[in-house]
C-alpha positions as CSV (number, residue, x, y, z in Angstrom):
1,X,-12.3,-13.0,-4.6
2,X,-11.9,-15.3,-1.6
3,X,-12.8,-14.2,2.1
4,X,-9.4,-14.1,3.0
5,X,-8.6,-11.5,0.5
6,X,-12.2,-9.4,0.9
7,X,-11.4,-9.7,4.6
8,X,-7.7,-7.6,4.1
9,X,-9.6,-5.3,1.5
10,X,-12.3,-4.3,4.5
11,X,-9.3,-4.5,7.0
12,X,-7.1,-2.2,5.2
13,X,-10.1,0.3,4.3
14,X,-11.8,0.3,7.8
15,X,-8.3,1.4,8.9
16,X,-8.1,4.0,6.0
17,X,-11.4,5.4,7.1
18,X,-9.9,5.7,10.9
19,X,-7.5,8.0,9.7
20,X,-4.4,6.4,9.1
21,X,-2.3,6.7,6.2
22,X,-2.6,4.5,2.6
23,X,0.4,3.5,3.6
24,X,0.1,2.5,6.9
25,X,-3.4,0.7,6.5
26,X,-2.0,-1.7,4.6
27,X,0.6,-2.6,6.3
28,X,-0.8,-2.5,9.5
29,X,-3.3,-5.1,8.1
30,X,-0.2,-7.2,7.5
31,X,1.7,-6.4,10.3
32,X,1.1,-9.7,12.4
33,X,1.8,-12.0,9.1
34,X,5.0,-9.8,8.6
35,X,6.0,-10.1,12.3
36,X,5.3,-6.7,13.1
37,X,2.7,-5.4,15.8
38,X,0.3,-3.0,14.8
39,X,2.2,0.0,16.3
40,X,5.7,-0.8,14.8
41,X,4.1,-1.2,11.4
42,X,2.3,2.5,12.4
43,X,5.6,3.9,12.5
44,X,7.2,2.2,9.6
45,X,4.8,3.3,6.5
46,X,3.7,6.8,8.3
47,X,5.9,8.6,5.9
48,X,5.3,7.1,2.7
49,X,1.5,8.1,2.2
50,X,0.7,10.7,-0.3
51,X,3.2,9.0,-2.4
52,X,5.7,9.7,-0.4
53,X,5.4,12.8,2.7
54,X,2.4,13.8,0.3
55,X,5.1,13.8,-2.9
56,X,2.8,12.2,-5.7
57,X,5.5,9.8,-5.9
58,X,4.3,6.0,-5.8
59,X,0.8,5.8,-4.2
60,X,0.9,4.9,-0.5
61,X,-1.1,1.9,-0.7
62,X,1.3,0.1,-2.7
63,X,4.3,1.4,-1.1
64,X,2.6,-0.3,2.3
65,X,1.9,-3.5,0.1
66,X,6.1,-3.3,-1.2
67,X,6.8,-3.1,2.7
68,X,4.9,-6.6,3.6
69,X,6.5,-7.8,0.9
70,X,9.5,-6.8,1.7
71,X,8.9,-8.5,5.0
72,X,7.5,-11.7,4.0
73,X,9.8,-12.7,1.4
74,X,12.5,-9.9,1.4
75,X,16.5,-10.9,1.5
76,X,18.1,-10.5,5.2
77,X,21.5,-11.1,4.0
78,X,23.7,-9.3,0.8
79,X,24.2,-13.0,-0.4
80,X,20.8,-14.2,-0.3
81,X,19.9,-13.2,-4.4
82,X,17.2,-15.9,-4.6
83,X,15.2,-14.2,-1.8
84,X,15.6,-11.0,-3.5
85,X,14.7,-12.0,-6.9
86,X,12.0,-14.0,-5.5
87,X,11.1,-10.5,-3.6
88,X,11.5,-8.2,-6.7
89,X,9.2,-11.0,-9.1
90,X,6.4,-10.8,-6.8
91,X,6.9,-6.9,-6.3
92,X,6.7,-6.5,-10.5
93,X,3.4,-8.7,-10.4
94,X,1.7,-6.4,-7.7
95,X,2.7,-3.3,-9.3
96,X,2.0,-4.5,-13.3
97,X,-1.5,-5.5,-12.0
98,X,-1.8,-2.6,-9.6
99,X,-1.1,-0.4,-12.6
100,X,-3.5,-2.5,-15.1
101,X,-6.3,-1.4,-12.7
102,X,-6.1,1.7,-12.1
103,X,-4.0,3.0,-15.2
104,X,-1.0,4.4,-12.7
105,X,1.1,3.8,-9.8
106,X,2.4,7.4,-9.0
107,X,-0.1,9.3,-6.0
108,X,-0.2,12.8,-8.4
109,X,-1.4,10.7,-11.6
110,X,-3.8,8.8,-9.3
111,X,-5.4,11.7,-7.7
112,X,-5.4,14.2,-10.1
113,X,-3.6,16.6,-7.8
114,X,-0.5,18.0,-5.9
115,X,-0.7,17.0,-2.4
116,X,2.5,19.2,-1.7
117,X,0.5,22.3,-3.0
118,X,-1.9,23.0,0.3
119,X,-4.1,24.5,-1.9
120,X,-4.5,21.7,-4.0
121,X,-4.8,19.3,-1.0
122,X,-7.6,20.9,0.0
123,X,-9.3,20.9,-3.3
124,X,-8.7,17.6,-3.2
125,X,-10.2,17.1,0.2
126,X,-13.4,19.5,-0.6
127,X,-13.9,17.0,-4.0
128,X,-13.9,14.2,-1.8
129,X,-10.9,12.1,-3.1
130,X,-9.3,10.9,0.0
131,X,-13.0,9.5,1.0
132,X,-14.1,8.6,-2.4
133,X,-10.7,7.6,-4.7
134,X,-8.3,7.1,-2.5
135,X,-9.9,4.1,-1.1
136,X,-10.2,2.1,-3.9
137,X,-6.5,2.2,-3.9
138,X,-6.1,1.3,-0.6
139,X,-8.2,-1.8,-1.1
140,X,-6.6,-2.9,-4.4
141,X,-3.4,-2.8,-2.5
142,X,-4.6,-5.1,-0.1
143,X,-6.3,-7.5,-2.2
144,X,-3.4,-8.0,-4.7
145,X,-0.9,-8.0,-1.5
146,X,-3.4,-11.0,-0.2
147,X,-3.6,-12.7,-3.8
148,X,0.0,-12.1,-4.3
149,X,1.5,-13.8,-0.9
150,X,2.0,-17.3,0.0
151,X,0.0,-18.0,3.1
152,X,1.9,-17.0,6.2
153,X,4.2,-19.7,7.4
C-alpha cells in the first residue's frame, strides 16, 4: 500500500473516530479532490451511514466512496454515457473488491445487527462494533476509493 492510500485510510478513520458518520468520513476525506469543502461533503453523506439512516442497507463507507466517485468521474449531462459507464466500471471494481474483503456490502450483514432496532444498536455499541468493526470498513473504503481513482486532475 502506498502513502497516499495509508494516508486516506488514517484520514478517513481519524475522522470516523471524531464522530462522524462512515459515510461522511470518507467523503469528507475526498471532499477537496471532488471539489467539495469539508462542510458540504458533511451534509451530503450525513444520511447514508448505517447503510442508509441506520437501514442495514449498503454500508456507509462505501456509499461515501460511490459519492467521490460519483464526483470525480460521474456524468453531468443525460448524453454523456462514456462518463457514466466509465463511472459505473469503476463503481463495480470498488464494490466486487469491497465485497471480496469483507464477505458483504449491506451494513446489517456487516455488523451482525439491526441498527433500526435501538435495542440492537445498543448491543452493538456495548460489543464494541462501531469502535472495533466498523472501522475496518471505513478504511477499506478509503483505500480502494484511493487505489481505484485516477489522481486528481
Amino acid at each position: 500500500m502506498d502513502e497516499v492510500t495509508e494516508t486516506a485510510a488514517d484520514r478517513a478513520e481519524a475522522l470516523f473516530r471524531e464522530g462522524y458518520s462512515c459515510s461522511q468520513a470518507v467523503l469528507m476525506t475526498f471532499a477537496a479532490t471532488a471539489g467539495l469543502d469539508p462542510s458540504t461533503a458533511a451534509r451530503v453523506a450525513s444520511t447514508f451511514g448505517g447503510g442508509m439512516a441506520r437501514h442495514g442497507w449498503t454500508c456507509g463507507a462505501l456509499t461515501g466512496a460511490l459519492m467521490v466517485v460519483g464526483l470525480r468521474l460521474g456524468s453531468a449531462s443525460a448524453t454523456d454515457t462514456a462518463a457514466r459507464d466509465e463511472a459505473y466500471a469503476r463503481v463495480k471494481a470498488l464494490v466486487d473488491r469491497f465485497r471480496d474483503t469483507h464477505g458483504a456490502t449491506e451494513c446489517r450483514h456487516l455488523i451482525g445487527c439491526d441498527l433500526a432496532d435501538p435495542a440492537e444498536r445498543q448491543a452493538a455499541s456495548d460489543a464494541g462494533v462501531f469502535l472495533n468493526v466498523c472501522p475496518q470498513f471505513v478504511r477499506t473504503a478509503a483505500r480502494l476509493l484511493a487505489e481505484t481513482l485516477p489522481p486528481p486532475a
